[in-house]
N, C-alpha and C positions, 0 to 999 in steps of 0.2 A: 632864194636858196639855190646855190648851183647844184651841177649834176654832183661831184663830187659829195656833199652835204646829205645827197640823196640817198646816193648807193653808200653810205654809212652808215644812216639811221636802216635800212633796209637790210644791212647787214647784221646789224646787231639786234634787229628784230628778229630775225630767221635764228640766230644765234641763240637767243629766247626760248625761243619756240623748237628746235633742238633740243636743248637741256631741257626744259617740261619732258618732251618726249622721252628721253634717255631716263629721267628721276619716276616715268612713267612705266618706263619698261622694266627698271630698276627693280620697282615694288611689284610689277607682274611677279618676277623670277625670283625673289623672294618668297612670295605667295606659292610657287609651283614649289622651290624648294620644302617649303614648310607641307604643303601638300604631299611633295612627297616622300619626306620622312616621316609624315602621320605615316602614308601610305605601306609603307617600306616595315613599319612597326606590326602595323596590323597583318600585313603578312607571313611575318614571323612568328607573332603570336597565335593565328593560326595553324600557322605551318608544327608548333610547338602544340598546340592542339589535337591535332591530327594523330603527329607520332604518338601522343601519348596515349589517345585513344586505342591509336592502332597496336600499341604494344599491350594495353588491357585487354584488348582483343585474344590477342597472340596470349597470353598469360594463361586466360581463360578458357580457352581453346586447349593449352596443353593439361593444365590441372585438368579439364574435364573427360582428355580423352587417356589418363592412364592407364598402363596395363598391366599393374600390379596385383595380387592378390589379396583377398582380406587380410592374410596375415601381413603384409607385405603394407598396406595402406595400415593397420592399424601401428605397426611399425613409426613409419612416417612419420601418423599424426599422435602417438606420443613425444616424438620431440618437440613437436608442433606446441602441441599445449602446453607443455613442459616451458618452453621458451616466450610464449606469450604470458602466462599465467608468473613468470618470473622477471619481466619486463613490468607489468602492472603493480609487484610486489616493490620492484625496487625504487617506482614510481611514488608510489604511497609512502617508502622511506624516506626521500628526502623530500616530501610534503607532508609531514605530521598533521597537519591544521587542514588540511582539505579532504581528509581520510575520508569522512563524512561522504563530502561532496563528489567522492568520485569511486564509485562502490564495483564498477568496471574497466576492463581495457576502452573500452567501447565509450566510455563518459570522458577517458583520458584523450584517445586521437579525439574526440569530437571536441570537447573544451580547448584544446593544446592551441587550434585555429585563431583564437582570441584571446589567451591569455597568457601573457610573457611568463610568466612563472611553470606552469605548466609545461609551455614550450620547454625553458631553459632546463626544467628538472628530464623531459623524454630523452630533449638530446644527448645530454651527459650522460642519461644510461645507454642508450643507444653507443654511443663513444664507448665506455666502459666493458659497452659487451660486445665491441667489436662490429657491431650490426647496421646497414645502410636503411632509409627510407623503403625503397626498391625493396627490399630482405623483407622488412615487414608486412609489404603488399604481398606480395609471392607467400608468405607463409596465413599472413588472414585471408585471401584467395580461396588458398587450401583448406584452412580449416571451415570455410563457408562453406566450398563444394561435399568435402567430406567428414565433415564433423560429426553430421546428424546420424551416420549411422557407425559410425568408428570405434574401435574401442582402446582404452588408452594400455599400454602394455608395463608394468615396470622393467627396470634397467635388466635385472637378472635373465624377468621373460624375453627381453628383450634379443642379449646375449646368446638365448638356448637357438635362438629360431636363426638368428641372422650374424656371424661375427665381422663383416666386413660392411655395414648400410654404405658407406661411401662411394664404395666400388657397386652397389646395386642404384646409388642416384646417379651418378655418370654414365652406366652404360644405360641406364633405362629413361632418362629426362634429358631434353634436346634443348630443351625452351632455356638459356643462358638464366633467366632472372630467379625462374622456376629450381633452376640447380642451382645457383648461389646462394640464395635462401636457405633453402632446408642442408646445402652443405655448412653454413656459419650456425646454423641452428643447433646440428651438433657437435660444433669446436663450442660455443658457448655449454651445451649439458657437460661435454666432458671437462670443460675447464672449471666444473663444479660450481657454476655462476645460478644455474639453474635447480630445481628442489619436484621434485617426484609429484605425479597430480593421481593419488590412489580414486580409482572406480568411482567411490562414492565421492567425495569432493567434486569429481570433473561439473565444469558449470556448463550450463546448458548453450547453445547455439546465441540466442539469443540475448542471453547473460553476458558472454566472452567478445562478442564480437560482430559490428552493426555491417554489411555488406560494403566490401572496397570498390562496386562495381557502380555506385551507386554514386 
């Protein structure tokens, strides 16, 4: 075997052993890619964590530190009720057959998690009455922090005590999610979507609505 014959075979050995290497490193940097779009995943869905924590926080924070008056808070939380208690109702309409099965607002967002139907019947009233996810949290928030000792007001009382609420949630609620709530809260009473929740009807804390904090 000449020289020639040599450095050929040893060329194409090396050559070999190159490409191993290469189809080696290949799958390395694959691997780190895949690693690091796990990685990249989880840090967002953290990070999507966080904020949402952190704006329950903030939420909670402002519902609890109002500076409204009893008259002022029961103001409020009649629209409050007014619009969840009419959310639940429109719920139960287009679900005749689970009337049964869902005897609260509270049984409605807790089942909705799991059941298409449910889901699909919240959304389109939510659609209907103009109201985002966000709105709903912000206004059960509210009625968790101050329900228990609230009282609900009709439209007329309403009327005598306060003719502009709008202009009293603007200047007095800072928290964005906090005002957009209870302001769609009542564009839906006034757009007549919603139905009057007299003293004795109002359901109990417990009844209407399971903690959104939780």
């Amino acid at each position: 075997m000449n020289n020639e014959t040599t450095t050929l075979i040893s060329l194409k050995e090396a050559m070999k052993r190159v490409d191993h290497k290469l189809k080696a490193l290949e799958a390395q940097f694959k691997e780190l890619d895949f690693t690091k779009d796990n990685l990249t995943q989880k840090f967002e869905l953290h990070s999507k964590t966080l904020a949402s924590q952190a704006a329950q926080d903030e939420l909670w924070t402002a519902v609890l530190a109002l500076k409204f008056t009893s008259m002022e808070l029961n103001i409020l939380y009649s629209y409050v009720i007014e619009v969840l208690i009419c959310l639940h109702t429109q719920v139960l309409e287009k679900l005749p057959d689970l009337v049964r099965g869902l005897p609260t607002l509270a049984s409605v967002l807790r089942r909705k998690v799991k059941n298409k139907c449910i889901r699909v019947a919240w959304e389109s009233v939510l659609d209907e009455c103009g109201l985002q996810e966000g709105d709903i949290t912000a206004l059960c928030t509210f009625f968790i922090a101050h329900g228990n000792k609230a009282e609900h007001y009709s439209a007329k009382v309403r009327q005598m005590y306060i003719r502009d609420v709008t202009f009293m949630i603007t200047n007095m609620i800072k928290n964005q999610g906090l005002q957009d709530g209870l302001l769609r809260a009542i564009q839906v009473i006034e757009k007549g979507k919603a139905v009057g929740a007299p003293e004795e009807q109002k359901p109990s804390l417990k009844e209407l609505m399971p903690s959104v904090k939780n």
